[in-house]
C-alpha positions as CSV (number, residue, x, y, z in Angstrom):
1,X,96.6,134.8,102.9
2,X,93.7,133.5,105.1
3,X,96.7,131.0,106.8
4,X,99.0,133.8,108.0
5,X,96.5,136.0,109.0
6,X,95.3,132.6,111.5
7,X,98.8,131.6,112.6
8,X,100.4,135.2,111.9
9,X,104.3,133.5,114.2
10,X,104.6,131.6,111.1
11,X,106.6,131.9,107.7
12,X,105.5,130.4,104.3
13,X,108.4,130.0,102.1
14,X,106.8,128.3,99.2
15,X,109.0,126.5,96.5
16,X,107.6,125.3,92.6
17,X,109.1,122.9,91.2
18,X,107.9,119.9,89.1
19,X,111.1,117.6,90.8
20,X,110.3,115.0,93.8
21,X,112.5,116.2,96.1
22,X,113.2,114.4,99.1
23,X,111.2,116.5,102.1
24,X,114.1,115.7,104.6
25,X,117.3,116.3,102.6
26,X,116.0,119.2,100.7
27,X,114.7,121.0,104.4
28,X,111.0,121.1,103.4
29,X,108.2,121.2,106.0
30,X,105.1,119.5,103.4
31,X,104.7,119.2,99.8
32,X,101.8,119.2,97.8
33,X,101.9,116.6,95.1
34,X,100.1,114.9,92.3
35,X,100.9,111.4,92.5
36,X,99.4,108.4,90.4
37,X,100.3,106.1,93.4
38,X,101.5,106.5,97.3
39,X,105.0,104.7,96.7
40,X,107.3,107.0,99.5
41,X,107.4,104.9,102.6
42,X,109.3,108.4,104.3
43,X,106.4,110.3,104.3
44,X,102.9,110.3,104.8
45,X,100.6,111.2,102.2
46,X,96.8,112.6,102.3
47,X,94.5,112.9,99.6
48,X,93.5,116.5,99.0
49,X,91.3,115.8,95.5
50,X,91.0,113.6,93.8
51,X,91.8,112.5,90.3
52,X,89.0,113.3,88.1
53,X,89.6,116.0,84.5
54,X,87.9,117.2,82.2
55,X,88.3,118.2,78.9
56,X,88.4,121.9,78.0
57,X,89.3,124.7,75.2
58,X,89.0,128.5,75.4
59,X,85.8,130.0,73.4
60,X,88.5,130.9,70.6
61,X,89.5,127.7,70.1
62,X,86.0,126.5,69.4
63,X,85.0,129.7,67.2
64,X,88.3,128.5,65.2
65,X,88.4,124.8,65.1
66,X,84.4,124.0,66.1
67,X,84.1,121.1,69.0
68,X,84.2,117.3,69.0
69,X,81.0,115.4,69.5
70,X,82.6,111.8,69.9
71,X,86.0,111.5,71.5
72,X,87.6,110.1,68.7
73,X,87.0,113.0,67.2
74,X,89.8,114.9,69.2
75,X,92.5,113.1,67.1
76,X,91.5,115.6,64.3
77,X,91.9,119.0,66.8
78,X,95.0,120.4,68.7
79,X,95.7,119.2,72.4
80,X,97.2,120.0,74.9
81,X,98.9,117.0,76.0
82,X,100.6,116.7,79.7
83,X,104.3,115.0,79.7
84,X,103.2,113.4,76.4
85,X,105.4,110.8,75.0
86,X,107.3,111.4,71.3
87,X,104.7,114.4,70.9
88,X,101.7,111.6,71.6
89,X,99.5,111.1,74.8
90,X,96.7,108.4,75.3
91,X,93.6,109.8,76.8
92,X,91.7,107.7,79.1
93,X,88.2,108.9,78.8
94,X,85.0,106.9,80.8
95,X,81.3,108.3,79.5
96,X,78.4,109.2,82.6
97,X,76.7,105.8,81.6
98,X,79.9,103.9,81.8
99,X,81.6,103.9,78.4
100,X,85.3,104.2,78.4
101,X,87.3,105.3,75.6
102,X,90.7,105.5,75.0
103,X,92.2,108.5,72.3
104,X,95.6,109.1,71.5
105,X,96.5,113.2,70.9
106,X,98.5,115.4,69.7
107,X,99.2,119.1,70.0
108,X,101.9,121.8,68.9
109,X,102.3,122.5,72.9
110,X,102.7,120.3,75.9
111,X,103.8,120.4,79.2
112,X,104.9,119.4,82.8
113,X,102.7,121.5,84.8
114,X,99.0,121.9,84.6
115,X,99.4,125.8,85.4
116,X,101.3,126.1,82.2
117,X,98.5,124.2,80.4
118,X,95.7,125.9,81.9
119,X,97.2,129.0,80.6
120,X,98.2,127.4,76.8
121,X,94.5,126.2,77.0
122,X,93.2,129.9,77.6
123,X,95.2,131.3,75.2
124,X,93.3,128.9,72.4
125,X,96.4,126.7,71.9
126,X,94.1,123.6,72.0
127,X,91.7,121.4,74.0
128,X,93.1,120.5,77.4
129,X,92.6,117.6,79.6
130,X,92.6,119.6,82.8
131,X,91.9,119.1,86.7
132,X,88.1,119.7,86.9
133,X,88.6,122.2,90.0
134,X,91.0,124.1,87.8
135,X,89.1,124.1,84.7
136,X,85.9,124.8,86.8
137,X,87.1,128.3,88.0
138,X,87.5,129.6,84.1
139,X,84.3,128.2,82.7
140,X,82.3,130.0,85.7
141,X,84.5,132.8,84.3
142,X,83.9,132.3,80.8
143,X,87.5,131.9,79.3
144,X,87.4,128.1,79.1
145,X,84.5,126.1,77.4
146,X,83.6,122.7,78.2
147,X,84.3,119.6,75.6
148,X,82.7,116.8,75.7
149,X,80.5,117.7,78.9
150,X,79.8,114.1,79.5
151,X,83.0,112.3,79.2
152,X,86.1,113.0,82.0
153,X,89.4,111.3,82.4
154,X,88.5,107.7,83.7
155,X,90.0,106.8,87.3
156,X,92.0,103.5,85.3
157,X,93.9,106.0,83.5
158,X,97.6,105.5,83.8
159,X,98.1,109.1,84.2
160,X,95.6,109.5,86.8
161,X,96.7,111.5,90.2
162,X,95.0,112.6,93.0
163,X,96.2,115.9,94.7
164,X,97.7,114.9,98.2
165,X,99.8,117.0,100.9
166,X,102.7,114.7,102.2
167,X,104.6,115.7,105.5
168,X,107.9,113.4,106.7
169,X,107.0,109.9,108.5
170,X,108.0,111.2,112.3
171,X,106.5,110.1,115.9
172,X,105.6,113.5,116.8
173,X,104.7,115.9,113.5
174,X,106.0,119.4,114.2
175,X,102.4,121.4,115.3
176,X,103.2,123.7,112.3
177,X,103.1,120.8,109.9
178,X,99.7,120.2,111.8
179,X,98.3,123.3,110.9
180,X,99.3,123.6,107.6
181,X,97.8,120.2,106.9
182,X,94.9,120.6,108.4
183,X,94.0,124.0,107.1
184,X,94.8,122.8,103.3
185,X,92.5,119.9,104.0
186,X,89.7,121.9,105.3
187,X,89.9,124.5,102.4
188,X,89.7,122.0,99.8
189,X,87.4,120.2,101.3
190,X,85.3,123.4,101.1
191,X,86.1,124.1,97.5
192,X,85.7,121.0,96.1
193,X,81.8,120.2,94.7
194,X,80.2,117.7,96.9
195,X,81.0,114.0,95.4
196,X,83.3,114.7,93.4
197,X,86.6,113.6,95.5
């Protein structure tokens, strides 16, 4: 990892988890989050990416089921919902020219974390509402299509989240903390297509 090799006296003990641990009490250094809304007065919290998704499917998918042209039209194809609620998830979806449209799914698999859907998505298990950096990486590679080129998930969405890192609220932040924080804002900054945080 390029952050070892530049601060090679430090250890990265990395936990996954899909809980909101309290940094403090639970010992951890920073946390990378998606969160709809800053609402932790403990810790500070700063915006890595942010929220837009996309819709995709794998090129299976689409040889088995064809594609949408409208977004109501994704109530008749499998999703990929994320934490949907009673098997259901409302899509918030906003055109390039401004139209917003709002689509309830459903879908034989769902989830909790977006590198479980990514991977259901591959697999063909549906059309997936996925992070557009995520998603990005696979179409370039060609086991994700895009659907719906011209719609993404629209910033009013209830279930919209930017990426942030959050560190404890202290006077003096540990330097390691610093480092860390700075060298995951840097990369993503990097990564990310211009104008689209």
């Amino acid at each position: 990892m390029r952050f070892t090799a530049q601060y090679p006296l430090l250890r990265v003990e990395v936990e996954l988890s899909t809980q909101k641990h309290n940094l403090v009490e639970a010992g951890f250094d920073v946390a990378i989050r998606a969160a709809a809304r800053a609402d932790d007065a403990t810790v500070v919290a700063r915006r890595i990416l942010g929220s837009e998704a996309q819709l995709f499917a794998a090129p299976s998918y689409i040889a088995r089921r064809g594609t949408p042209s409208t977004p109501e039209e994704l109530v008749h194809h499998d999703c990929v919902p994320f934490r949907p609620v009673n098997g259901r998830s409302e899509w918030a979806l906003r055109s390039e020219d401004g139209e917003e449209a709002r689509v309830t799914v459903t879908g034989r698999i769902a989830g909790s974390d977006f590198a479980f859907l990514r991977s259901a998505v591959r697999a063909g298990a549906g059309i997936g509402l996925l992070p557009s950096f995520v998603g990005a990486r696979d179409v370039a590679e060609g086991s994700l299509v895009r659907v719906l080129p011209a719609w993404s998930r629209s910033e009013a969405s209830r279930s919209a989240a930017s990426l942030c890192i959050v560190y404890p609220v202290a006077r003096h932040v540990p330097k390691k903390v610093v480092a860390f924080r700075d060298f995951v804002l840097e990369t993503f900054a990097q990564a990310a297509p211009r104008g689209r945080t």
